[in-house]
C-alpha positions in Angstrom: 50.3 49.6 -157.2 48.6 46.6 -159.5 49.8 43.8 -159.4 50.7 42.4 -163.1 49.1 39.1 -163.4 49.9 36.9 -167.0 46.0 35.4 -166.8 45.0 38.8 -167.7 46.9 39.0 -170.7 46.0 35.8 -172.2 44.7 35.1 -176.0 40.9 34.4 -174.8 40.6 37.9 -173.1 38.8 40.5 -174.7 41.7 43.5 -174.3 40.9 45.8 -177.0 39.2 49.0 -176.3 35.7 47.7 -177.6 35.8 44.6 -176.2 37.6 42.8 -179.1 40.0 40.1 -179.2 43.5 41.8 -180.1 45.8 38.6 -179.7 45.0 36.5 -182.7 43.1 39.0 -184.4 42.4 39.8 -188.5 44.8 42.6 -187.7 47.2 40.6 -186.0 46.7 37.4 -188.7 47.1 40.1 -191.5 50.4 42.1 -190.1 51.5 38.0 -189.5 51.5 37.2 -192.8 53.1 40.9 -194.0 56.0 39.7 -191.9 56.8 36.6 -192.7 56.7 37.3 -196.2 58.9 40.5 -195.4 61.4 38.4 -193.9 62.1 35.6 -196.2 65.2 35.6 -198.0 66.2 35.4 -201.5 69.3 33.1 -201.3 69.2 32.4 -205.2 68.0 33.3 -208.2 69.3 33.0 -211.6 67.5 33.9 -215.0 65.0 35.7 -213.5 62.9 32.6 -212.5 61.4 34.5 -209.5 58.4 35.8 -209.9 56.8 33.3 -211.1 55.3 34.6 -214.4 51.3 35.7 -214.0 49.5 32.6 -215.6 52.4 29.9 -215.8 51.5 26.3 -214.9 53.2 24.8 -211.8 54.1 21.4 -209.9 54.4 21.0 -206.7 56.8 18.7 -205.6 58.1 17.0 -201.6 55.9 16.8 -199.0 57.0 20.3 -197.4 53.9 21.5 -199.9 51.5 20.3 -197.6 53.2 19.7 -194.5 53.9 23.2 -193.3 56.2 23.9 -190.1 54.9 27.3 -188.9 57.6 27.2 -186.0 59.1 25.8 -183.4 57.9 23.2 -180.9 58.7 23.2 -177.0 58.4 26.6 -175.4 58.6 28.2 -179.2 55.3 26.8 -179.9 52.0 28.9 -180.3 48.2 27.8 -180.4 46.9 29.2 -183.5 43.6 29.0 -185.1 44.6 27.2 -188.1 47.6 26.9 -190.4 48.3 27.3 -194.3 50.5 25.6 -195.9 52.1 26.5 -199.6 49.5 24.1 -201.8 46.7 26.5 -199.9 48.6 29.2 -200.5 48.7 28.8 -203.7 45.7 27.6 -204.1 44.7 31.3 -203.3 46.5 32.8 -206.1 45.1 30.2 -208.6 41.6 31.8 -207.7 43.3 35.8 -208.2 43.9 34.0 -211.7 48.1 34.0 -211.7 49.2 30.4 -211.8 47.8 27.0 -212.0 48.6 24.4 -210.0 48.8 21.0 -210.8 46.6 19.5 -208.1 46.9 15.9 -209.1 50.7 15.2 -207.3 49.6 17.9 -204.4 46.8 15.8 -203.8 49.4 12.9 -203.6 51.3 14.3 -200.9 48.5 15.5 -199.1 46.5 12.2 -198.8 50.3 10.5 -197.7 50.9 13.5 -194.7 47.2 13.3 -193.4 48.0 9.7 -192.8 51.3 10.5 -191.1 49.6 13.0 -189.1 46.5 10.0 -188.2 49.2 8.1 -187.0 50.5 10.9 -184.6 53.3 12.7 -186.5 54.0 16.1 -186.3 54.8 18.8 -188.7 58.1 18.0 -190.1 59.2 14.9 -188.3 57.3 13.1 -191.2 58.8 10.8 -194.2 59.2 12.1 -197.9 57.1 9.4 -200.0 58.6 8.2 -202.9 57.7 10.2 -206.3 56.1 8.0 -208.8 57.1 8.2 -212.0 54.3 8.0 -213.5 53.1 11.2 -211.4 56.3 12.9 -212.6 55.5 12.3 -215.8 52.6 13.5 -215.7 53.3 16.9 -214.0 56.1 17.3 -217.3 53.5 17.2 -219.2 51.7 19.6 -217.8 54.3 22.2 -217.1 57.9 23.0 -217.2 58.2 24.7 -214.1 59.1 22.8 -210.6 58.7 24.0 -207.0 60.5 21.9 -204.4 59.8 22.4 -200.7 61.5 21.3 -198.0 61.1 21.5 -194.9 62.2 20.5 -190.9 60.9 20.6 -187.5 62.5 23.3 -185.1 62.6 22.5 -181.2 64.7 21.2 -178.0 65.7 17.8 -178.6 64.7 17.6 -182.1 66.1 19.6 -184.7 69.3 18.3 -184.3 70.7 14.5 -184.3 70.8 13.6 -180.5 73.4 11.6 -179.0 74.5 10.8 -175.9 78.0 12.4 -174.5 80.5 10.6 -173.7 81.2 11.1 -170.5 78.4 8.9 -169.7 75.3 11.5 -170.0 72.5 9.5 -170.5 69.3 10.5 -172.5 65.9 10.7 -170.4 63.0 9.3 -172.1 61.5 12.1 -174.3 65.5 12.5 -175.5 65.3 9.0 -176.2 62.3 9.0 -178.0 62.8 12.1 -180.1 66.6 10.5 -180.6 65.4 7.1 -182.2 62.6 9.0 -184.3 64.8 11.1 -185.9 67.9 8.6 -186.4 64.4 6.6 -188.5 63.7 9.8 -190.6 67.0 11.6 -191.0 69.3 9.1 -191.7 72.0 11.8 -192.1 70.7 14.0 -189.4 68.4 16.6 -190.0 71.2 19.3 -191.7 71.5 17.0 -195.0 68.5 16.0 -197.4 67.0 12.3 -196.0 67.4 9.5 -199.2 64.2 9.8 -200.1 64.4 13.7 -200.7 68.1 13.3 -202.3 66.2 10.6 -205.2 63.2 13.6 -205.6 65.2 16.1 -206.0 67.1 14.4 -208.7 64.3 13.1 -210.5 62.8 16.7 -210.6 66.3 18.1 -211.6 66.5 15.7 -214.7 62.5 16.5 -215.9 61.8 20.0 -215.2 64.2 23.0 -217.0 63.0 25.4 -214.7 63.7 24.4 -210.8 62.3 26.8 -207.5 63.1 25.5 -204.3 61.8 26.1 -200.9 62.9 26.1 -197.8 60.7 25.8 -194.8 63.1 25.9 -192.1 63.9 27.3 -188.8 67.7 26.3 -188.2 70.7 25.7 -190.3 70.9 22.9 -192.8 73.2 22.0 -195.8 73.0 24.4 -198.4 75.8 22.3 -201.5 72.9 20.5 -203.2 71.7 23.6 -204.5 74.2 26.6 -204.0 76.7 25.4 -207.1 73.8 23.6 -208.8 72.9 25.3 -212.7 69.7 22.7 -212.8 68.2 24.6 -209.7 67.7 28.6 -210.5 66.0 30.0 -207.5 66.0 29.1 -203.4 63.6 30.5 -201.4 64.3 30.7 -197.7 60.9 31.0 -196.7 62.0 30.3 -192.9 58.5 29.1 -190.6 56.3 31.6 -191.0 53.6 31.3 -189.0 50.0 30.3 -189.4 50.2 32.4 -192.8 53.2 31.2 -193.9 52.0 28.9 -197.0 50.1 32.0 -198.3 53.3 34.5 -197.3 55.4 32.0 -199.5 53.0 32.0 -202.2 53.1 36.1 -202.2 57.0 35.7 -202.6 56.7 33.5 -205.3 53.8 34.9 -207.6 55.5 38.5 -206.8 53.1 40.5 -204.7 55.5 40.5 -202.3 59.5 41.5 -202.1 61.8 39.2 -199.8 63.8 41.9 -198.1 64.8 39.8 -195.4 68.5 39.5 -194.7 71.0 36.1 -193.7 71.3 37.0 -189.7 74.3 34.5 -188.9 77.0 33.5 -191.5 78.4 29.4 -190.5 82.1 28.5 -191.8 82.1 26.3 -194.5 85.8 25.8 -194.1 86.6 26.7 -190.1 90.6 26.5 -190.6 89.7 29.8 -193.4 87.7 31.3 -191.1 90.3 31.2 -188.9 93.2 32.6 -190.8 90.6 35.6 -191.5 89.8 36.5 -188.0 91.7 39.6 -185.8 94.5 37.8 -184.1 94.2 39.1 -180.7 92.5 36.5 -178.9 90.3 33.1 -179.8 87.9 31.7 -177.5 87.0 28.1 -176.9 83.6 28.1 -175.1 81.9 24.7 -174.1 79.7 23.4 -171.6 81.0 20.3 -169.9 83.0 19.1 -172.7 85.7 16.5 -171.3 89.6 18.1 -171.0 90.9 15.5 -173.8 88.2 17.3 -176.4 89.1 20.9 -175.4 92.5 20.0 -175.5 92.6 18.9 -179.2 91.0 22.1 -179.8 93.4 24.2 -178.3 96.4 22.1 -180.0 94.8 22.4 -183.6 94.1 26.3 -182.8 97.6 26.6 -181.5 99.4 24.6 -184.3 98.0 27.4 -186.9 100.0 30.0 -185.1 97.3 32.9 -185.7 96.2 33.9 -182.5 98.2 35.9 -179.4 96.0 34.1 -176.7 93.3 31.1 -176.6 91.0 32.0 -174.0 89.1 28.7 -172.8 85.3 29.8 -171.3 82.5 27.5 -170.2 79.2 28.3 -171.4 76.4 30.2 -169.7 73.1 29.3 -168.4 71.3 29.3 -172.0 73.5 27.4 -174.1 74.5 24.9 -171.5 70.4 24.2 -170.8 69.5 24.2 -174.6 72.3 22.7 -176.1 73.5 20.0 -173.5 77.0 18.8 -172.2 79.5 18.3 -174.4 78.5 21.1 -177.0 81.8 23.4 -177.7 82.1 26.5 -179.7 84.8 28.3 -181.1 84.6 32.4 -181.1 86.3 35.1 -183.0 85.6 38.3 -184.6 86.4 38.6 -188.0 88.0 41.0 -189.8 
């Protein structure tokens, strides 16, 4: 029997029938970008504003145009040959002849994230610039429709605030590093809108009637500033897509493509609800090395709302304890 060896299974190896590359391959590039478009989500869309309307005038607006996450980092990453991001995209269907893009403010953000990126930062640990307003302006004039994008990094150590634990864990270097960088860019952690995008959005919400945003995300992140807001129509959850994603997005939003991708995990916006709505057999406190005082609170405040028949406490297995860290705890049920 032959023994299976990764090296011959790599990208560079020729392991089509012909002789052809099938790992990175047109077909492979092409059934990338079906996917991602496929899968992306429409979370919002009031009036109709999606599709974008064959011919309308657009402005792009964050710096999520240009800086494209196509997924995540660490042992989630993937070499590919090159990456799109939504101004190429779009760019695209400016040449099929259905919108036109105002190429003045993508310019803008494109000149500011090829300096980030000179000065060695990576796809979505970069900082939003400030919107002129004389480049707002100017994009009014030329349109009435807005597309905002934003978008965040995805990978061990980054995609979440990290601090250390209290029980004295102490963060190795690359924690460190990846700790103070995104305490400089997400002042609010990563899950809320940094300043800088908060004031953009704004501005764009008080000039532009008609309001697309898009998110270019691969974990969970605050969803208020735009789920109850009437000045933003549609959202977009255009995920990471891959090194087609820009031009995946850009099928979602001209039309050419349905979103029939589906919300996999719902997160409590109010736990205590959550709670009262959940079969009352048995409730599960999981953590991974959280200290006794911590899981004891928990238990009290579970207890004290008199729901549940038993309160299971569980520590964590291999893959959350490794990927998450000490001190991370998790409350299970099963809703009704």
């Amino acid at each position: 029997m032959a023994k299976w060896q990764r090296s011959f299974f790599q990208p560079v190896l020729p392991l089509g029938e012909d002789g052809r590359r099938v790992t990175g391959s047109k077909e492979h590039i092409a059934l990338s970008r079906m996917a991602a478009g496929e899968g992306m989500v429409l979370l919002k869309n009031e009036k109709n504003t999606l599709p974008i309307r064959r011919g309308t005038k657009v402005a792009f607006f964050g710096k999520g145009t240009v800086d494209y996450v196509k997924g995540g980092g660490g042992s989630g990453d993937v070499t590919v040959e090159y990456i799109r991001n939504l101004y190429e995209g779009m760019k695209i269907k400016e040449d099929e002849g259905k919108v036109e893009v105002f190429d003045k403010l993508a310019k803008y953000y494109e000149k500011d994230i090829q300096k980030q990126y000179a000065d060695g930062a990576v796809p979505g640990m970069t900082v939003e610039p400030e919107l002129p307003d004389e480049l707002l302006n100017e994009a009014r004039e030329y349109t009435d429709t807005a597309v905002i994008t934003i978008c965040r990094f995805s990978g061990e150590g980054w995609d979440r605030k990290c601090e250390a634990a209290q029980d004295g864990y102490v963060l190795d270097g690359e924690e460190k590093r990846n700790s103070e960088l995104s305490a400089k860019i997400f002042e609010n952690g990563d899950f809320c809108l940094t300043n800088a995008e908060n004031a953009m959005v704004e501005k764009v919400k008080k000039a532009f009637p008609h309001v697309i945003v898009v998110m270019n995300v691969g974990g969970i992140v605050d969803t208020k500033w735009f789920r109850d807001c009437d000045e933003i129509q549609s959202v977009l959850m255009a995920w990471q897509g891959g090194m087609e994603g820009g031009l995946a997005t850009a099928d979602i939003l001209c039309g050419d493509v349905n979103p029939s991708g589906k919300l996999s995990d719902t997160y409590a916006k109010d736990l205590e609800e959550d709670l009262k709505n959940a079969i009352p057999d048995r409730v599960f406190i999981t953590h991974s090395e959280c200290d006794a005082k911590t899981v004891e609170e928990v238990r009290d405040y579970i207890a004290s709302l008199g729901i549940f028949k038993e309160i299971i406490e569980t520590r964590a297995g291999g893959v959350i304890s490794s990927h998450c860290g000490p001190g991370t705890l998790g409350v299970l049920f099963i809703a009704k």
